[in-house]
N, C-alpha and C positions, 0 to 999 in steps of 0.2 A: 280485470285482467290479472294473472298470476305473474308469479315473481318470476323474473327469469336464473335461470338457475345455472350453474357454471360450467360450458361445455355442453346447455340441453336448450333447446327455444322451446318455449311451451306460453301457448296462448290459450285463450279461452273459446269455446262454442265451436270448437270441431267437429267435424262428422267421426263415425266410428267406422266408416266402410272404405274401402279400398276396392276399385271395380279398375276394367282396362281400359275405360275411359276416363281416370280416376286417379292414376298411378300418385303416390307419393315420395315426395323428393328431401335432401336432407335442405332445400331450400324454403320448404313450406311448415306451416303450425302441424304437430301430430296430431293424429289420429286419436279421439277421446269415447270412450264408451259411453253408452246411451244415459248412466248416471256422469258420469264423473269423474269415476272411480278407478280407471286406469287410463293411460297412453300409452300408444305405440308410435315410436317416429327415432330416429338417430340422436346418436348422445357418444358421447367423448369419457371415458371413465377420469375418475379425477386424477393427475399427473400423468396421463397417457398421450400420445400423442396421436393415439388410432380411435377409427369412427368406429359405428355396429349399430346396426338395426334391433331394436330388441323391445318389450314392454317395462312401465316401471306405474309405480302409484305417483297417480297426476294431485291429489287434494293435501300430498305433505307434505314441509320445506324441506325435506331430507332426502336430494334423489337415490330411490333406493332401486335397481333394477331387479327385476323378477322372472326376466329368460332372456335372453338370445338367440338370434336367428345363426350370426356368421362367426362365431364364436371361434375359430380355426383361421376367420378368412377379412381383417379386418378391410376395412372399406377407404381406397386413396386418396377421393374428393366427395363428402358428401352431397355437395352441391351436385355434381355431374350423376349421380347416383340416384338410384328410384325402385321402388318397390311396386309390383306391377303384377296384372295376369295377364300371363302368357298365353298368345296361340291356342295351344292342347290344355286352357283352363287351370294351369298352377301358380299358385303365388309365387312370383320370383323375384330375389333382389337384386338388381345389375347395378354392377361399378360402371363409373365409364358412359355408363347407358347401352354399354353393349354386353358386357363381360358378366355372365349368369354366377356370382358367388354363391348363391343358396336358394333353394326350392322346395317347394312344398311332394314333388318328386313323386305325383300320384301315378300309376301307369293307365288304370282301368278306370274311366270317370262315369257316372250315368248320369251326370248334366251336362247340357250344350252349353250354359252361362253358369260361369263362377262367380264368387266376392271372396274379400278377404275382411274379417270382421273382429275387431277388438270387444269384448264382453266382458261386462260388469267382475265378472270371476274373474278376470286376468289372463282369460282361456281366448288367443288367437286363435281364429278358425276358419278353415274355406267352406265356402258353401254354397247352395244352390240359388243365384240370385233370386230365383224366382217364391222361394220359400226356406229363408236363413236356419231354419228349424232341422233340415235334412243338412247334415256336418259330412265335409267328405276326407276332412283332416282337422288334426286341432295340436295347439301346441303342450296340450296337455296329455298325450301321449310322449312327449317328446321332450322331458325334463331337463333344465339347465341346473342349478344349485339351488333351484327353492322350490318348495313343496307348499301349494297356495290351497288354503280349502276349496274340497270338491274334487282335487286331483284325486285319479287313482292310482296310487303308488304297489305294482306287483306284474303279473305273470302269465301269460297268455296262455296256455295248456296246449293248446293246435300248434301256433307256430315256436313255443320255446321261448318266444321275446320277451325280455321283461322291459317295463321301466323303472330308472335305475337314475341316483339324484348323482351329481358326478361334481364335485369343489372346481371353483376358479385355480388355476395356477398359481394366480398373487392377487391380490386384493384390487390392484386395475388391471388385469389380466384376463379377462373369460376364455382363454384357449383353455380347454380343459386340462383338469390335475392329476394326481393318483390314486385322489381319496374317491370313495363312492360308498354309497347305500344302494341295498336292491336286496327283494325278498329273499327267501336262499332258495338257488336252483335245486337244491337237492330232494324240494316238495315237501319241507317244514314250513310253520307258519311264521318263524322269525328274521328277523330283517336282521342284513350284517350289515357292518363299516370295514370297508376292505382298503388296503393298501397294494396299488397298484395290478388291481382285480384278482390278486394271487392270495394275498395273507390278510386274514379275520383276524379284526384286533379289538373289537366290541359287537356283542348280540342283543337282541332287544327281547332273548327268553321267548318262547311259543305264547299265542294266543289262549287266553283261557278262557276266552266267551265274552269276559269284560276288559281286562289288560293282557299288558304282554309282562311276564314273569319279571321280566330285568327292566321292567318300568313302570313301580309300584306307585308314584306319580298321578300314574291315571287314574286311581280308585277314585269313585267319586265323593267331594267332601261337603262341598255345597260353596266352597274357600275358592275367591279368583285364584286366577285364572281357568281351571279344570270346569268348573261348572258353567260356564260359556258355550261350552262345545259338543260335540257328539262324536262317539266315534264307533266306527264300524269295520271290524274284517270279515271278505267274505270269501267263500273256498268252495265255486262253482264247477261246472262240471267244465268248463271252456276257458276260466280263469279264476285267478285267485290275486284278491288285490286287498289293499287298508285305504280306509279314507276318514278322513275326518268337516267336520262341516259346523259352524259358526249359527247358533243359536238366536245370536243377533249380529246381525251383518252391517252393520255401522261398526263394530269391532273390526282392526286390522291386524294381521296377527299372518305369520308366515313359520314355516320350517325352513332351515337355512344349513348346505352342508360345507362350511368356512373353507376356505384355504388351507386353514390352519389343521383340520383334518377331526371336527366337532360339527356333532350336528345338533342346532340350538332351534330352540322353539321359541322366538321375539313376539312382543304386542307391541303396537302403538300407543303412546302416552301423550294423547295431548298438554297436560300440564307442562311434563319435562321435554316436548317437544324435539322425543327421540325412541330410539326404540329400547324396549325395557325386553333385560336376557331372564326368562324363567325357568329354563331348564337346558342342560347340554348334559350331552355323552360324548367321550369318556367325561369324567367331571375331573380328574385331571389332566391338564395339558400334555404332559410327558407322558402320557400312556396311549394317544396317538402312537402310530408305529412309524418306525424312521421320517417321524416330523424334521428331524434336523439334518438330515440325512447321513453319511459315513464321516468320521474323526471329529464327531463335535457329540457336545455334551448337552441336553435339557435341564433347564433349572426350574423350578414351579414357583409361579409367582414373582419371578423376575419380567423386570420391563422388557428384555425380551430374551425371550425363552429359549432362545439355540445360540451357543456358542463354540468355537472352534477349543478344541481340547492345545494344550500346548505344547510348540511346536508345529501348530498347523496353522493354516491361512482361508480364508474364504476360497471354494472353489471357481464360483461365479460371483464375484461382489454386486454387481447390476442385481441381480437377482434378491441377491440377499437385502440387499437395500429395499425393494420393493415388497419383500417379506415370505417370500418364496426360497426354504432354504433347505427343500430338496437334493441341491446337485453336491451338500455337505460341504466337507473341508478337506486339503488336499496338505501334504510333508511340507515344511519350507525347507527341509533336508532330508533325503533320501535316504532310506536304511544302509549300510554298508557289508550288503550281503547281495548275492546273486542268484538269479532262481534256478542255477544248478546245484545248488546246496554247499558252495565255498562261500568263507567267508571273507574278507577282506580288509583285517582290522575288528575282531568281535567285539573289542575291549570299548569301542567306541559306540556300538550298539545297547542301551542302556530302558529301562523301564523306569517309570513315572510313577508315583504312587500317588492315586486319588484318592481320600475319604467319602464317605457318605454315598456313595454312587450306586446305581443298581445296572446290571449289565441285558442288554436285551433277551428275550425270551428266548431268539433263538441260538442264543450262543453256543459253542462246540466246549468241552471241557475237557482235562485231561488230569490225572493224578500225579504231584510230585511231594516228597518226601517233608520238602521246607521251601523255604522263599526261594532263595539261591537257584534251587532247583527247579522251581512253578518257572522263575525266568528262562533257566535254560531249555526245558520242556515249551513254553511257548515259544520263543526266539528259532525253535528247531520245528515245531510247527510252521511259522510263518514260513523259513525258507524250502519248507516242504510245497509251500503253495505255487502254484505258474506262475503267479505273477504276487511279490511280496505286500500284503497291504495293512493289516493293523492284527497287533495282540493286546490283548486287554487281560490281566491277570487277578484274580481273585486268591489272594494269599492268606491264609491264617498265620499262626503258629501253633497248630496241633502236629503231629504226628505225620500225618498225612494233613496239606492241601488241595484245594482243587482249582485247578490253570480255564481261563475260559477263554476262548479264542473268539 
């Protein structure tokens, strides 16, 4: 029997099938695949006080989860709760026993009997009871923050869809975040890291048949990790996807896209009885894109890595404590200016002067003659805006400066 693990029951000699005569509850031992080698069943993330249905690796003492089903929708009593198929043949999770939070959401089925089956690969899947072989969903379409070998990670051509690795919120949080990876829709072969699916803030460079240009990494050396593996892109007439796959499959090893807004490539280390980080993009933390979100500063290599600039305060402390520190940092004192462009006391409105600091890419800039000026030139920016929120000034002493907003 296995150890029980904090916030998961996990027993041993499970089935790996979920049928409608079958249902699974957060009252019973999970679901374990035909080797081993994963569970599906409820689990409590550690300091969380919410449930979720989801898979994780059943043979490590490190519970590490690998998807979610209700990731939006956590679950109020597990016990009262069950995973089940429905009526019309879908995998569905009810709260309650009555309350459908997550489905497998097929419309057009061509089986009369479904199952719902946990697979050695970590690939949840519905299918046709009568031959598990015919898949009529799988959660490897349907990517939470890890990328398991075997998945295919890209783009559908017919419907436009992609799959797309999307970060937890905070580290016990699986509501999704604002970081993601997904092939580029724009029909290259390279994969972005996106901030809040608008702004690309790392590429992984075009395929060139063996690697991807901005991930010289994978050349083959014959050196662990890389010769382990295989990998493959393919650029089909109906999709275009990357996949990678494990040479030897007693190896555990994942793609993971953090909270923190990195996507790192871990193996399992039995010796250190943890997971060993071999490779992450960005390879600096601070080059993440508004990781720390508005009036706070990144430091690299600090225990931790976002801090509120001075003068400012946590905007969600909860938050921030959990390690999620998106929502930024917020004035303990309000500028003394109004966004009709008076001022109201300017004397009291004053600039901060940082060393060493780099200003984000996408900053606005303006020319002033000297410091004095770069101040006054931003300070008149700011109350030019609807609503007054931060100047950030890059000043020399040349001739001419340049003000960044």
């Amino acid at each position: 029997m296995a150890a029980l693990q904090s916030g998961v029951v996990v027993l041993a000699d499970a089935a790996d099938t979920v049928a409608a005569d079958r249902p699974l509850s957060g009252r019973q031992r999970p679901l374990v695949s035909n080797r081993g080698k994963f569970a599906l069943g409820f689990f409590q993330p550690e300091n969380s006080e919410h449930w979720y249905l989801g898979t994780w690796y059943y043979q490590i003492s490190k519970h590490t989860p690998v998807w979610v089903a209700n990731r939006g929708s956590p679950i109020s009593n597990p016990d009262t709760s069950q995973l089940t198929i429905a009526t019309d043949g879908n995998m569905v999770l009810l709260d309650n026993s009555t309350t459908a939070i997550w489905s497998t959401n097929i419309s057009n089925f061509t089986s009369n009997s479904t199952v719902g089956v946990i697979l050695d690969s970590g690939n949840l899947v519905l299918a046709d009871a009568s031959n598990t072989s015919i898949i009529l969903w799988q959660s490897f379409d349907h990517f939470g923050d890890t990328w398991l070998p075997g998945g295919k990670l890209g783009r559908n051509k017919l419907t436009g869809v992609s799959t797309r690795l999307v970060a937890w919120k905070a580290r016990n949080d699986p509501v999704p975040g604002v970081f993601s990876l997904e092939l580029d829709p724009n029909g290259t072969s390279q994969y972005l890291l996106q901030w809040n699916s608008t702004l690309q803030y790392w590429t992984s460079g075009n395929w060139t048949g063996r690697i991807f240009t901005g991930v010289p990494e994978m050349t083959p050396t014959g050196s662990y990790p890389n010769s382990l593996y295989t990998f493959d892109y393919v650029n089909g007439e109906n999709e275009s996807y990357f996949v990678y796959d494990l040479k030897d499959d007693s190896v555990l090893t994942r793609f993971v896209l953090g909270e923190m807004g990195q996507i790192q490539f871990l193996t399992w280390m039995n010796g250190a009885n943890d997971w060993m980080l071999f490779w992450s993009q960005p390879k600096a933390q601070c080059d993440v894109y508004s990781l720390c979100g508005p009036f706070s500063v990144c430091t690299e290599n600090a225990m931790a890595s976002c801090s509120c600039l001075r003068g400012f305060g946590e905007q969600n402390v909860g938050e921030w404590l959990q390690g999620d520190h998106t929502s930024g940092c917020r004035r303990n004192v309000e500028l003394q200016c109004s966004s009709n462009g008076s001022v109201v006391g300017r004397s009291t409105d004053r600039f901060y002067t940082m060393a060493n600091v780099r200003l984000p890419s996408d900053a606005e800039s303006v020319v002033a003659a000297g410091i004095d000026q770069c101040e006054e030139a931003c300070l008149s920016n700011v109350l030019a805006l609807p609503t007054p929120t931060m100047a950030a000034a890059h000043c020399g002493t040349e001739t001419s400066s340049t003000c960044k907003m």
